[in-house]
N, C-alpha and C positions, 0 to 999 in steps of 0.2 A: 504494500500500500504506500504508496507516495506521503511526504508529508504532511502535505495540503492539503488531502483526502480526508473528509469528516469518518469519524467512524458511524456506522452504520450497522445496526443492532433492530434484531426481529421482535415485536410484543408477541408474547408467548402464553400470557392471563388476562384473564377477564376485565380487573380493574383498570389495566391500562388501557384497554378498547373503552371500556365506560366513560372513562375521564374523558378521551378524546374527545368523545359523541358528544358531550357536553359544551365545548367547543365551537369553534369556528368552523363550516362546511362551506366548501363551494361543488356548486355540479358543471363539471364541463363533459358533455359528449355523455360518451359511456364510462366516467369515471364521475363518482362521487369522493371528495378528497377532504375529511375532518382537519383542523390540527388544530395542536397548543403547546404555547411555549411550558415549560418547567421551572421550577424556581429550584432546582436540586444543584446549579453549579456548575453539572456534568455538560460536555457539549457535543455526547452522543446522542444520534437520531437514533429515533425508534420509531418503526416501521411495522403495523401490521398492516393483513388483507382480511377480506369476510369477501363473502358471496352468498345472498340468501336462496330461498327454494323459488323463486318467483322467476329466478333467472333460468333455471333446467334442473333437471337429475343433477347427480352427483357427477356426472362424467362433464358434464358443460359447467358445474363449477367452479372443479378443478380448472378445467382448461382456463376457465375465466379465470382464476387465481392465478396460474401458472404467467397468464401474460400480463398480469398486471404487475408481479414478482419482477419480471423482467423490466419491463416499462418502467417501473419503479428504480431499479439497479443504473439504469440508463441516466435517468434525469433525475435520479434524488442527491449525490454529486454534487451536480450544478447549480441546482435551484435551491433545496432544503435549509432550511436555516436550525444553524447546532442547538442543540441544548430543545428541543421540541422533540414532540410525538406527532405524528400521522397515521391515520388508518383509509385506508382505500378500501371504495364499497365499490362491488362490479354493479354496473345497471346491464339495463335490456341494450343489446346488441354487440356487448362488448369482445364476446368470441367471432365475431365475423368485420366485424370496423378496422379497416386498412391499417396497416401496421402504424405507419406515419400518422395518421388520424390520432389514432389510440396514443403515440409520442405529444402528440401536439395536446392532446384533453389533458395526459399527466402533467405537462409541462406549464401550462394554463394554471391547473387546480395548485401546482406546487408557486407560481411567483403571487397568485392572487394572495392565498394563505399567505406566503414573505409577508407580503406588503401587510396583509392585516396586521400580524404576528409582530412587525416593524415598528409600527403605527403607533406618533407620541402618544404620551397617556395610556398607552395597553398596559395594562396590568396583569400579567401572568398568572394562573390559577397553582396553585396549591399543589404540591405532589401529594397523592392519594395514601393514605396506607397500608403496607404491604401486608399483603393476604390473601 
Protein backbone atom coordinates (compact mmCIF):
# COMPACT_ATOMS: atom_id res chain seq x y z
CA UNK A 1 0.00 0.00 0.00
CA UNK A 2 1.43 3.35 -0.96
CA UNK A 3 1.65 5.97 1.67
CA UNK A 4 -0.88 8.17 0.71
CA UNK A 5 -3.38 5.26 0.46
CA UNK A 6 -6.02 5.71 3.20
CA UNK A 7 -6.49 2.41 4.96
CA UNK A 8 -9.44 0.89 4.15
CA UNK A 9 -11.35 -1.49 6.53
CA UNK A 10 -14.61 -3.69 5.83
CA UNK A 11 -17.86 -3.14 8.64
CA UNK A 12 -18.28 -6.44 9.79
CA UNK A 13 -21.41 -5.76 12.61
CA UNK A 14 -24.46 -4.45 12.98
CA UNK A 15 -23.96 -1.23 14.92
CA UNK A 16 -21.68 0.11 12.48
CA UNK A 17 -24.37 -0.26 9.51
CA UNK A 18 -26.89 1.35 12.00
CA UNK A 19 -24.98 4.31 12.90
CA UNK A 20 -24.31 4.88 9.36
CA UNK A 21 -28.01 4.62 8.26
CA UNK A 22 -28.46 7.38 10.66
CA UNK A 23 -26.46 9.51 8.72
CA UNK A 24 -26.05 11.31 5.67
CA UNK A 25 -27.53 9.37 2.32
CA UNK A 26 -27.24 10.29 -1.19
CA UNK A 27 -29.00 8.10 -4.05
CA UNK A 28 -27.08 8.24 -7.32
CA UNK A 29 -28.05 5.70 -10.07
CA UNK A 30 -28.14 2.35 -8.79
CA UNK A 31 -26.07 3.08 -5.72
CA UNK A 32 -27.57 4.29 -2.50
CA UNK A 33 -24.36 5.80 -0.42
CA UNK A 34 -24.94 6.58 3.63
CA UNK A 35 -21.80 8.10 5.46
CA UNK A 36 -20.59 9.65 8.60
CA UNK A 37 -17.79 11.07 9.88
CA UNK A 38 -16.27 9.52 13.55
CA UNK A 39 -15.02 11.27 16.35
CA UNK A 40 -12.73 8.19 17.35
CA UNK A 41 -9.20 9.99 15.83
CA UNK A 42 -8.63 6.85 13.80
CA UNK A 43 -8.44 7.86 9.93
CA UNK A 44 -9.53 4.43 8.65
CA UNK A 45 -12.53 4.03 6.34
CA UNK A 46 -14.99 1.66 6.86
CA UNK A 47 -16.76 0.34 4.28
CA UNK A 48 -19.75 -1.91 4.35
CA UNK A 49 -22.31 -3.25 1.47
CA UNK A 50 -26.15 -4.75 2.07
CA UNK A 51 -28.28 -5.64 -0.77
CA UNK A 52 -31.80 -6.36 0.26
CA UNK A 53 -34.45 -9.05 -1.03
CA UNK A 54 -36.29 -6.52 -3.26
CA UNK A 55 -33.27 -6.57 -5.51
CA UNK A 56 -33.31 -10.68 -6.50
CA UNK A 57 -32.55 -14.17 -4.98
CA UNK A 58 -29.42 -14.50 -3.25
CA UNK A 59 -27.47 -15.13 -6.50
CA UNK A 60 -28.24 -11.35 -7.88
CA UNK A 61 -27.23 -10.15 -4.47
CA UNK A 62 -24.38 -11.23 -4.30
CA UNK A 63 -23.57 -10.30 -7.68
CA UNK A 64 -24.89 -6.95 -6.77
CA UNK A 65 -22.41 -6.81 -3.65
CA UNK A 66 -19.80 -8.23 -5.60
CA UNK A 67 -19.68 -5.16 -8.00
CA UNK A 68 -20.34 -2.64 -5.79
CA UNK A 69 -17.15 -4.26 -3.42
CA UNK A 70 -15.32 -3.51 -6.59
CA UNK A 71 -16.78 -0.10 -7.52
CA UNK A 72 -16.01 0.68 -4.03
CA UNK A 73 -12.00 -0.40 -4.20
CA UNK A 74 -11.90 1.76 -7.27
CA UNK A 75 -13.05 5.02 -6.18
CA UNK A 76 -13.18 4.96 -2.30
CA UNK A 77 -9.13 5.92 -2.65
CA UNK A 78 -10.00 8.87 -4.30
CA UNK A 79 -12.85 10.28 -3.09
CA UNK A 80 -13.59 8.86 0.69
CA UNK A 81 -12.78 11.02 3.38
CA UNK A 82 -10.52 9.28 6.55
CA UNK A 83 -11.79 8.94 9.63
CA UNK A 84 -15.72 8.03 8.23
CA UNK A 85 -17.88 5.05 7.63
CA UNK A 86 -19.88 4.40 4.42
CA UNK A 87 -22.25 1.70 3.63
CA UNK A 88 -23.49 1.03 0.15
CA UNK A 89 -27.02 -0.15 -0.56
CA UNK A 90 -27.56 -1.86 -4.10
CA UNK A 91 -30.84 -0.55 -5.79
CA UNK A 92 -32.86 -1.91 -8.70
CA UNK A 93 -30.78 -2.26 -11.80
CA UNK A 94 -27.53 -2.30 -10.34
CA UNK A 95 -26.30 -5.97 -11.63
CA UNK A 96 -26.91 -4.99 -15.39
CA UNK A 97 -25.96 -0.70 -15.26
CA UNK A 98 -22.63 -0.22 -17.47
CA UNK A 99 -19.75 -0.67 -15.68
CA UNK A 100 -18.62 3.18 -16.05
CA UNK A 101 -22.33 4.02 -15.02
CA UNK A 102 -22.02 2.17 -11.94
CA UNK A 103 -18.08 4.15 -11.48
CA UNK A 104 -19.75 7.32 -12.09
CA UNK A 105 -23.01 6.65 -9.36
CA UNK A 106 -20.02 5.49 -6.67
CA UNK A 107 -18.03 8.38 -7.58
CA UNK A 108 -21.04 10.96 -7.34
CA UNK A 109 -22.41 9.40 -4.00
CA UNK A 110 -18.64 9.36 -2.50
CA UNK A 111 -17.77 13.46 -3.21
CA UNK A 112 -21.58 14.60 -2.45
CA UNK A 113 -21.03 12.66 1.09
CA UNK A 114 -17.15 14.62 1.09
CA UNK A 115 -18.72 17.69 0.64
CA UNK A 116 -21.49 17.13 3.31
CA UNK A 117 -19.04 15.28 5.75
CA UNK A 118 -16.79 18.61 4.80
CA UNK A 119 -19.24 21.13 5.40
CA UNK A 120 -18.49 24.20 8.28
CA UNK A 121 -20.59 23.53 11.28
CA UNK A 122 -20.96 19.55 10.74
CA UNK A 123 -20.65 18.04 13.76
CA UNK A 124 -19.67 14.47 13.62
CA UNK A 125 -21.89 11.84 15.47
CA UNK A 126 -20.64 10.00 18.36
CA UNK A 127 -18.90 6.46 17.88
CA UNK A 128 -21.50 3.97 18.95
CA UNK A 129 -20.67 1.28 21.56
CA UNK A 130 -19.12 -1.70 20.80
CA UNK A 131 -21.20 -4.63 20.96
Amino acid sequence: MAPDTPNIERMRVRPQFLAAAKAHAYARGAVLAQGRARRDGDPTINIGFTATKKIGGSVVRNRAKRRLREAARQMAPLHARPGCDYVFIARGGVTTRPWARLLDDMKSALISLAADLAAPGFVPEAVPPAG
